[in-house]
N, C-alpha and C positions, 0 to 999 in steps of 0.2 A: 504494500500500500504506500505511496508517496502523498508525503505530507508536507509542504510549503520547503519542498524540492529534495525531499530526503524521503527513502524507502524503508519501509517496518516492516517487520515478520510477526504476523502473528497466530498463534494458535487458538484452534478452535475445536470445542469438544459438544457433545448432544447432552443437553441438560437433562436426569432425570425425571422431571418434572414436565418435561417439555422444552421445545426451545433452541436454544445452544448459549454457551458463556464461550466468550476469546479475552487470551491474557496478549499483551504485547511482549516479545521476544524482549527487544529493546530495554524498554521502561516497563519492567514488570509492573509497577503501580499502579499500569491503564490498564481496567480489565472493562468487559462490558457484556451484553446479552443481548437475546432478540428471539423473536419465534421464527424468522426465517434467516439463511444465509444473507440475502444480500439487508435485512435491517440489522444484522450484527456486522454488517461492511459498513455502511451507512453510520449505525454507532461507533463503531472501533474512529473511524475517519476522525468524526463528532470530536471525543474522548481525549485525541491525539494531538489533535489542533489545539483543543482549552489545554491538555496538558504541555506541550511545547511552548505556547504564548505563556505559561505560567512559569516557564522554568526562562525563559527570553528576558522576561521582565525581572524578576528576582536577580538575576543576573544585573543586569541594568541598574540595579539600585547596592550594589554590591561598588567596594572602592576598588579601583582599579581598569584596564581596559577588557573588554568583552569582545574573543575574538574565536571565529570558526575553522574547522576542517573538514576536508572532504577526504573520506576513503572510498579507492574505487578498486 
């Protein structure tokens, strides 16, 4: 899944309840659910964006310079 130019892995398992939950590879702390595949794509997406804009901005307010890399 690419997210504001960067690619996630994530997993996704069948909820016994119904459903399915997917954890992100990545940033284990973004997990999310949904009763079909593409609304737990749609979630995951959701989840990864507020979590990346939250981790962007904290940074930002952090002393120092806030600077990126790319692995390919």
């Amino acid at each position: 899944m690419n997210v504001r130019g960067r690619t996630y892995t994530y997993v996704v398992r069948k909820a016994e309840e119904g459903g399915y939950t997917a954890r992100c590879i990545e940033l284990p702390q973004v997990h999310t659910e949904g009763e079909t595949m593409a609304e737990v794509k749609r979630n995951m997406r959701d989840a990864l964006t507020l979590a990346v804009d939250y981790i962007k901005e904290k940074a930002r307010k952090e002393k120092g310079d806030v600077l990126e890399i790319t692995i390919r």
